[in-house]
ROPAKOL-824929 format. One record per residue (C-alpha): residue in one letter; x, y, z. Coordinates in pm, whole numbers, plus 32768, in hexadecimal, padded with zeros to 4 digits. Layout:
N
[r "A", [X, Y, Z]]
...
***
This chain:
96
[r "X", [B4F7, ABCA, 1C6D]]
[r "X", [B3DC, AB1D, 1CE9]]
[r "X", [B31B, ABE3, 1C02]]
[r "X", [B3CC, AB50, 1AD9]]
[r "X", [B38C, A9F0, 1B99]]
[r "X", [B1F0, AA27, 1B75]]
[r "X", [B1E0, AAA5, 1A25]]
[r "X", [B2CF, A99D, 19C9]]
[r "X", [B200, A872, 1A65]]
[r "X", [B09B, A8FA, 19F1]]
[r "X", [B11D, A91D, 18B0]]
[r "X", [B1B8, A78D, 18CB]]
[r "X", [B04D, A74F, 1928]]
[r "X", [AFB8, A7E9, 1808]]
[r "X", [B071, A747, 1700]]
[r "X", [B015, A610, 17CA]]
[r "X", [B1BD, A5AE, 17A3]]
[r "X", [B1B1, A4A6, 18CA]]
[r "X", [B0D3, A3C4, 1807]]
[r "X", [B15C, A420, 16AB]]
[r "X", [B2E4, A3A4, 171E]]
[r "X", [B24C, A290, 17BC]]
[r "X", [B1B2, A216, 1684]]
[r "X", [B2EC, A27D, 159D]]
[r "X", [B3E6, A19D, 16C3]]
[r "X", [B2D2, A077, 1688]]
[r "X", [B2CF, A0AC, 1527]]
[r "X", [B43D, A0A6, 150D]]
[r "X", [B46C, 9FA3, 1600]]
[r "X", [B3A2, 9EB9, 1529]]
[r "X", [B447, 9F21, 13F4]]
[r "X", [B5A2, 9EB9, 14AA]]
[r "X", [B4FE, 9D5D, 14FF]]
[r "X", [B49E, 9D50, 1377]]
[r "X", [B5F3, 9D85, 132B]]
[r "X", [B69F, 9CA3, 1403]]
[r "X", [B58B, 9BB3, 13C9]]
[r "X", [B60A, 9BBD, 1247]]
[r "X", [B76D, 9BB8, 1271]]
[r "X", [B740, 9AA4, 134F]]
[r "X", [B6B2, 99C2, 1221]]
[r "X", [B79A, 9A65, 1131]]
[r "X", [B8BE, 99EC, 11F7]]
[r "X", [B84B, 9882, 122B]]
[r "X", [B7CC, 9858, 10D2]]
[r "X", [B930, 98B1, 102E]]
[r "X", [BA29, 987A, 116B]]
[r "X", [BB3B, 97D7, 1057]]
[r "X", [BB09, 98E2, 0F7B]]
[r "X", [BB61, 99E2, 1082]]
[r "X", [BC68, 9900, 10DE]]
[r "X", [BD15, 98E7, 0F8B]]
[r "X", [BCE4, 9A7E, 0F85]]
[r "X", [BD8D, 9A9E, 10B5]]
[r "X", [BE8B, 99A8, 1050]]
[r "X", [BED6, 9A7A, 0EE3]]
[r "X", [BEDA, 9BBB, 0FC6]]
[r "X", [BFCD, 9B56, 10B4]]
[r "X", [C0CD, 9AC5, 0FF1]]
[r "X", [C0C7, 9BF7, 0EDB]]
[r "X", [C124, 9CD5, 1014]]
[r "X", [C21C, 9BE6, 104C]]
[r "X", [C29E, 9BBC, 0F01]]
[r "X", [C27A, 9D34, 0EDB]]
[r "X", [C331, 9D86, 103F]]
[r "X", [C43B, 9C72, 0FF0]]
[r "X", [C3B9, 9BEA, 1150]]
[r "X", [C42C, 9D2C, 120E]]
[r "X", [C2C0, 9D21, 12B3]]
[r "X", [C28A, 9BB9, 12C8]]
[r "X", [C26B, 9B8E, 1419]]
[r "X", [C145, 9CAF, 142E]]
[r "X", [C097, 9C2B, 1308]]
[r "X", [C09A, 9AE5, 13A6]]
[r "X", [BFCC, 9B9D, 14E3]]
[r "X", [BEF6, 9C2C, 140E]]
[r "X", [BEB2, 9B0B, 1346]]
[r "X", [BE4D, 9A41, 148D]]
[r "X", [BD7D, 9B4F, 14FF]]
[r "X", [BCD8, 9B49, 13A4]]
[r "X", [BC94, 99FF, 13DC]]
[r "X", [BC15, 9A12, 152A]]
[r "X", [BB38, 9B15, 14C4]]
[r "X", [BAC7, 9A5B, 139C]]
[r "X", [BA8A, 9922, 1483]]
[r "X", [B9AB, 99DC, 1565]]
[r "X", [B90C, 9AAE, 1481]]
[r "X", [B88C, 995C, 13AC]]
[r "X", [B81D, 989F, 14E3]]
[r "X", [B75F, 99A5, 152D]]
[r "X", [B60C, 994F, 159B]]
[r "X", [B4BF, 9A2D, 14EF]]
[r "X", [B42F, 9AE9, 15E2]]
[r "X", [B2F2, 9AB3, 1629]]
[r "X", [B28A, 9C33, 16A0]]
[r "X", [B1E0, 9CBC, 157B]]
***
């Protein structure tokens, strides 16, 4: 087994992975911070809009469910907007 363990690790050293993953999590990580960084203006920019889809959303499944699931659309809907809240005050980061 320990065999398996050396050619395993010199061949991890050859393709030089350490430093390859560590660029493609720092890559990625920025990318996330990109993301967040543009969902976070999105959100701000058109908080009523969201807020009237939301709205149009929850009362179709209402209308739809004859109000069957109105008290779980009503948690969701306050999580939405929670999530919306936070989302839109949101701070840029300033890690690029």
């Amino acid at each position: 087994m320990s065999r398996i363990n050396e050619t395993l690790k010199q061949k991890i050293d050859e393709l030089d992975l350490d430093r390859r993953l560590n660029e493609a999590s720092v890559k990625a990580e920025q990318a996330v911070k990109r993301a967040l960084d543009t969902a976070s203006e999105y959100a701000d920019e058109h908080r009523d809009d969201i807020d009237r889809l939301i709205t149009r959303v929850t009362t179709s499944i209402d209308e739809r469910t004859e109000g069957k699931y109105a008290d779980k659309v009503t948690k969701v809907r306050e999580q939405l907007d929670r999530g919306v809240e936070r989302l839109a005050e949101r701070r840029p980061s300033d890690d690029d």
